[in-house]
N, C-alpha and C positions, 0 to 999 in steps of 0.2 A: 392594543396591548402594549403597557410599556415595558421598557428590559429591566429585569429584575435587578434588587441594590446587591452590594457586593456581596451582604452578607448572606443572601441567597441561592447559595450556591448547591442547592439541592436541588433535587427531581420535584415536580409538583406535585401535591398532594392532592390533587384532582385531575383527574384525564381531560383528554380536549374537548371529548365527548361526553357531553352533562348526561345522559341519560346512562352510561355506562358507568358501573360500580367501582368503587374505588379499588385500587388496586395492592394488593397484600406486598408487605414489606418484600423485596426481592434480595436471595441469599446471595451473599460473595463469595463466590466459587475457585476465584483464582487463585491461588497463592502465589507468591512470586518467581519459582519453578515455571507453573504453566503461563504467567504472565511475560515471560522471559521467551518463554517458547514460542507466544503468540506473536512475540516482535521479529522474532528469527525466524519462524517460518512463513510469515507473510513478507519480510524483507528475500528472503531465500526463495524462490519459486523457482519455474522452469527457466529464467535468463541467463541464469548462471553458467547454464550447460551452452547454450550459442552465444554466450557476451563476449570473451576471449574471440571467437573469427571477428562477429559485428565489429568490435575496435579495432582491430589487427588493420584497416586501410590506413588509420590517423598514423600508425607505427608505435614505439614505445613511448611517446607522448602522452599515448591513453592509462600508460601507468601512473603518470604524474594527476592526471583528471580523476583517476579513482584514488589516486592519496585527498587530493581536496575534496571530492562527495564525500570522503570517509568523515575527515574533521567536519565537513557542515553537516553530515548528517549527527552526528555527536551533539555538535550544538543544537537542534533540534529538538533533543532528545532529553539535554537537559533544559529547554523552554517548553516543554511540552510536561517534564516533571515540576516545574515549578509554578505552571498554571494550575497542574491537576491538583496541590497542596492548595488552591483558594478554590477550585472549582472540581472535586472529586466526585463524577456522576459521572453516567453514561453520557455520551455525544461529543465531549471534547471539544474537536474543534469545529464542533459549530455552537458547542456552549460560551468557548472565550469570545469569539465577536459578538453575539450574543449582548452578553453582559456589557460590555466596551462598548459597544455602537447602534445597540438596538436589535429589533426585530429581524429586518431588512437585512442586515450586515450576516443576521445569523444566520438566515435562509440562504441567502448567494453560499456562504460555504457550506449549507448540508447539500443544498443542490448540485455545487460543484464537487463535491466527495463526493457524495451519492453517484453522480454519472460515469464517476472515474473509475468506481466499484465494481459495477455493471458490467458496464464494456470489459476493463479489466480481466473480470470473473469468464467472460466468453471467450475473452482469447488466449488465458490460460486452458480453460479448456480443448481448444483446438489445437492447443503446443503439444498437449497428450499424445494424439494422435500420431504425430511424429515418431517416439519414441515407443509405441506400443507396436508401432510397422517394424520396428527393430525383431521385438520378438516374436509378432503374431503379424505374419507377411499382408496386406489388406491389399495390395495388388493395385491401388490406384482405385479400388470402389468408393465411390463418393459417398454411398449408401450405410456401409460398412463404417467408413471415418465418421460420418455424421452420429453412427449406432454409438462410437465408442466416445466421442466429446461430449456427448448427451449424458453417456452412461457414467462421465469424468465427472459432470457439471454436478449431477441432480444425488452419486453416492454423498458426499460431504453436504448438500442438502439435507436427506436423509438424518446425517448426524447431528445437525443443529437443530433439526425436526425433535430431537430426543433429549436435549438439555445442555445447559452450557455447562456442566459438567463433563459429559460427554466428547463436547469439543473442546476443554482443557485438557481431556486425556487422549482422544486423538493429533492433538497440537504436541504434544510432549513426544508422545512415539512418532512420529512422524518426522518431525525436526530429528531426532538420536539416528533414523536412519539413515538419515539426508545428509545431516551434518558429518558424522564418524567417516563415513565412506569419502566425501569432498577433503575433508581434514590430513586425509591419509596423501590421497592424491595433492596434495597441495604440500605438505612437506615431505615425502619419500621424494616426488618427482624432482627437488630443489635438491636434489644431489646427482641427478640425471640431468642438470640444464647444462645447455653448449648455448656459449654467448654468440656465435657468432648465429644464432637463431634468430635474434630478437629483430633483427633488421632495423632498415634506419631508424631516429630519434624522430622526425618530422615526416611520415611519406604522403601526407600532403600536397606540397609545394606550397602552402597560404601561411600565414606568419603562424605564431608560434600562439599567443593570444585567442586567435582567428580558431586555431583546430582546437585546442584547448577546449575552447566554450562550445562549439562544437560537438566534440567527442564527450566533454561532459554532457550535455543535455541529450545524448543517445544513451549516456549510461544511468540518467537520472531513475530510468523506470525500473531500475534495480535494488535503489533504495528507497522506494515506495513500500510505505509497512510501517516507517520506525513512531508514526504517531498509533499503531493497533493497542497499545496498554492505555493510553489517554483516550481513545472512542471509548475503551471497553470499560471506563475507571468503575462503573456501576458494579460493574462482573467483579472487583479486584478488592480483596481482604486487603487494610489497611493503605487506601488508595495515595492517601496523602504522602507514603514514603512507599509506598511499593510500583507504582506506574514509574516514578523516577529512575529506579531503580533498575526494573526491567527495562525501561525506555534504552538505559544506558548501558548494559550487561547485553543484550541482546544484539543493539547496532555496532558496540566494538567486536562481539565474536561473528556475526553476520560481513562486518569490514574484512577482517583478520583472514575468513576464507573468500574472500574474492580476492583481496590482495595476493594473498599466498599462490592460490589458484591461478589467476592471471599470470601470475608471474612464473610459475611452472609450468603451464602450457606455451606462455610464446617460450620458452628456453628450453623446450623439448619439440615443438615442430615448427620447422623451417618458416622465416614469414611467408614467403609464397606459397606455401601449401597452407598457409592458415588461412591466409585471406578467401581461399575457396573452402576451407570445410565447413561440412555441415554437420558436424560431433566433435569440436576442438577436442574435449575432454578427453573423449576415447582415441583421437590419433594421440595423446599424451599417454593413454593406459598401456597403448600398442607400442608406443617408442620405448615406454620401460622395460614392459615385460618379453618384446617382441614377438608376439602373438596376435592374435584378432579376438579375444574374448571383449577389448575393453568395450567393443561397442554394447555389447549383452549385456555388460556389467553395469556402465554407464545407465543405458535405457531402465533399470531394474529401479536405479537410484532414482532419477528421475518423473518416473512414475508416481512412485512414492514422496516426492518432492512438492512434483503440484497440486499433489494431491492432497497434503496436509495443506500447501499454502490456499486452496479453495476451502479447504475447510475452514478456514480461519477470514479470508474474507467476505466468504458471505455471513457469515457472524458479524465483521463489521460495517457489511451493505446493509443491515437490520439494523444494526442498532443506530445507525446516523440518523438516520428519517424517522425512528422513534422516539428519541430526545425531541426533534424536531416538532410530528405532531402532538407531543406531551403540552405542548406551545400554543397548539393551532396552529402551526406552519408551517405542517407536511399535512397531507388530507389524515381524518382522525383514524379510518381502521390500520394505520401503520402503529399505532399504540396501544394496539390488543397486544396482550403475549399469554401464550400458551400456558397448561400446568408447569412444565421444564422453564418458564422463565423464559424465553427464547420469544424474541417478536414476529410470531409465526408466520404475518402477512407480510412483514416485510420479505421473510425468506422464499415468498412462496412467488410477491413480487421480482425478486432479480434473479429469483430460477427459472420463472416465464419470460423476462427479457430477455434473459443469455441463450435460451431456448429460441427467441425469435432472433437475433444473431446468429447462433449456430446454423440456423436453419438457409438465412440468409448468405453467410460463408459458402453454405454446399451444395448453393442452387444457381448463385449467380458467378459473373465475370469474376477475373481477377484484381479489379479496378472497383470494388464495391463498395457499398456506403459501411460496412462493417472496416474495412479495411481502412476506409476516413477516420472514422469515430475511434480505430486504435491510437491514433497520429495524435487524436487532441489529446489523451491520457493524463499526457506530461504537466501540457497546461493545465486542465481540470484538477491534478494533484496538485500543485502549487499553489493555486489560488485561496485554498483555505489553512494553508502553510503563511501566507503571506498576511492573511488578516489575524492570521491567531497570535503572529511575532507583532503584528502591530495593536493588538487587545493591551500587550504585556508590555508595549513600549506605554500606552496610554496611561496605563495603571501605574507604572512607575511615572510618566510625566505629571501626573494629578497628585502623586505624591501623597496622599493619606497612610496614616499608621495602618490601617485594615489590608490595605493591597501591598504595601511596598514594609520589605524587612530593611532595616538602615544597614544590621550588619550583613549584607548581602548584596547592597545597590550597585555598588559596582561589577562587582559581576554580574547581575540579573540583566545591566543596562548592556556591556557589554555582548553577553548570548543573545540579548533579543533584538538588537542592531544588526550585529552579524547575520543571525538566522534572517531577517526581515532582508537584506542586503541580500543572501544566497539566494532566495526565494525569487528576487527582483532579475537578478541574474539570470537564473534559468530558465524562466519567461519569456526573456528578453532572447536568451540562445535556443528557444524553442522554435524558432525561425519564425515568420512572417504568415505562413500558410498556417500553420498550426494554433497563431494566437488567434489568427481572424475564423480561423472555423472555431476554435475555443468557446471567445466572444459571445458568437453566434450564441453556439449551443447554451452556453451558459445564461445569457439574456431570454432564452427560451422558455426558462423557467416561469419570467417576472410574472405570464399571464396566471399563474398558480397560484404566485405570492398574493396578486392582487383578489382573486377571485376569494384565496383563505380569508386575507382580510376583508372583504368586503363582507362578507358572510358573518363574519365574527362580530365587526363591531355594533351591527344592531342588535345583535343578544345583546350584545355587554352594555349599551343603552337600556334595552328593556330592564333587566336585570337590576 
């Protein structure tokens, strides 16, 4: 199969699978509201609530590391709006390498989103767990944690089981409850902060450089999300201006409350008592109000936090491998979808995965292949970050009227240099363990890719 010309930047009009009927035009559901929302609450998850202690060793350094994720996630967001104005369809980015560099280029990125999904989607679900022991005591039952991760994973399944309709409207309430309540806490607390909290600039001891890359690449998995309107461009009324749009209205109010937030929790609890907490948030609720509700209060938010943010990505764990097999290069029944529109087998794929993770989490050591396969996340997200900036560099280097706006080149080149640069970065600060298990997993795929193609190219001989 060769990659399609530029000017084919539509879904196919025939499935992968010849014997299967073609498929009814599919309604756009999103408007830019819940496109907005599906960036904010898949960027928004459960990290928000333990990122403030995880940074707190680097010191106030990690303040300066989430100023920079902030600007490159921006940038992102407008390269990720400005491919979806040439390529507005479901799959994103594994449509921009795609198109740019073939078959091959396309699959490495749905494979490497696709795994980052998965995993992702299971240990969001066990982060639940945490904050549901807040309010409903589970005592250490392994039994119990497993009932309630399970019961996190498979409800927002459920909902995308029912249409994407459905999970635009769970994605909107969801983010309003998450968001309103963080918002509050993150500017009241900023008149409560005592500087002499924030503790050293460097606590470290490694250069400044050194923590920097460092502490960004522990807080990279927080703004993992901001390409969800570009997977989704299928689902999105008026894709060519509205994914840009949400891409970018989403990652600055999704930045706005971690900034805020970080920055009124270290300036409400002491560093050394941050560096140990396991509720930064609610020792911040507690320092204001001083009381102990904020743990209750917190855990409430929370809940509801990852739990919109699951709802939104296994919606985008379905739809990658569905573009994909539209292709032939995901196996073909990922490109059924259901009456709701909704690629059913894929959803029913990363609810059985995350099920066999969860499963894995609460049976085995602490030292587990679930616990490894968190660790590559970082890199598996980046990787199709990094070919989609290089699709858009391509497009502009080839230079045709069709790909490249003249009055826009310079900044188009600029965002997608940049964006390609941060991408390379992060990778590179994802440490040594993390790229080689990466790697691995990611090459693990190729035995797929080949077996697709091998299979495909004598039809299309016959044919």
């Amino acid at each position: 199969m060769t990659a399609p010309s530029p000017t084919e930047a539509t879904e196919p009009s025939e499935p992968a699978d010849p014997e299967a009927k073609p498929l009814p035009t599919r309604r756009r559901t999103f408007g830019l509201a819940a496109a907005t929302a599906l960036v904010m609450g898949n960027i928004i998850g459960g990290g928000i609530f333990a990122l403030p202690a995880a940074v707190a060793p680097y010191g106030t350094l990690s303040l300066l590391a989430f100023g920079v994720l902030s600007v490159a996630a921006v940038l992102l967001a407008l390269l990720f709006g400005t491919l979806a104005r040439r390529s507005p369809v479901t799959g994103g980015l594994y449509v921009y390498p795609r198109d740019a560099f073939g078959p091959f280029a396309g699959f490495l990125s749905a494979w490497s989103y696709w795994t980052m999904c998965w995993v992702s989607i299971a240990a969001l679900a066990v982060a639940v767990v945490g904050y549901v022991d807040v309010l409903i005591p589970l005592h250490g039952n392994h039994a119990l944690e497993a009932v309630v991760a399970l019961g996190a994973l498979w409800l927002p399944a459920v909902a995308n089981f029912a249409g994407t309709r459905w999970v635009g409207t769970v994605q909107i309430v969801s983010t309003v409850l998450k968001f309103v309540p963080l918002l509050l806490v993150a500017t009241v607390g900023l008149f409560f902060v005592d500087t002499d909290n924030f503790g050293p600039f460097n606590a470290t001891g490694d250069s400044v450089p050194g923590a920097l890359a460092a502490s960004a690449a522990l807080l990279l998995y927080s703004f993992l999300g901001v390409e969800s309107a570009a997977v989704s461009a299928g689902e999105v009324e008026d894709p060519e201006r509205t994914v840009g749009r949400a891409s970018v209205l989403g990652t600055l109010a999704s930045a706005l409350v971690y900034l805020l937030g970080t920055v009124a929790v270290f300036g409400l609890v002491p560093h050394d008592k941050l560096v140990d907490s396991g509720a930064p948030f609610a020792d911040a609720v507690n320092a204001i109000t001083g009381g102990s509700w904020g743990g209750t209060a917190i855990a409430l938010v929370a809940v509801a936090s990852i739990t919109g943010c699951l709802n939104g990505w296994i919606l985008l764990a379905a739809q990658m491998p569905y573009a994909a097999a539209r292709d032939g290069l995901f196996p073909a029944p990922f490109a059924k979808v259901n009456k709701g529109g909704v690629p059913s087998f894929g959803v029913w794929a990363v609810a059985l995965l995350g099920t066999a993770l969860i499963g894995l989490n609460y049976t085995a050591g602490p030292d587990t292949t679930f616990r490894v396969l968190v660790l590559i996340t970082t890199f598996t997200g980046c990787v199709p970050y990094l070919l989609s900036a290089a699709a858009q560099l391509y497009w502009l280097a080839k230079g045709t009227r069709e790909q490249v706006r003249p009055a826009g080149l310079v900044r188009d080149l600029i965002v997608a240099a940049l964006s390609f640069a941060f991408s390379f970065w992060l990778i590179a600060g994802a440490g040594y363990a993390a790229v080689y298990q990466g790697v691995l997993f990611l090459f693990a795929g190729i035995p797929v890719y080949v077996w697709l193609r091998g299979r495909a190219e004598p039809a299309q001989t016959s044919a």
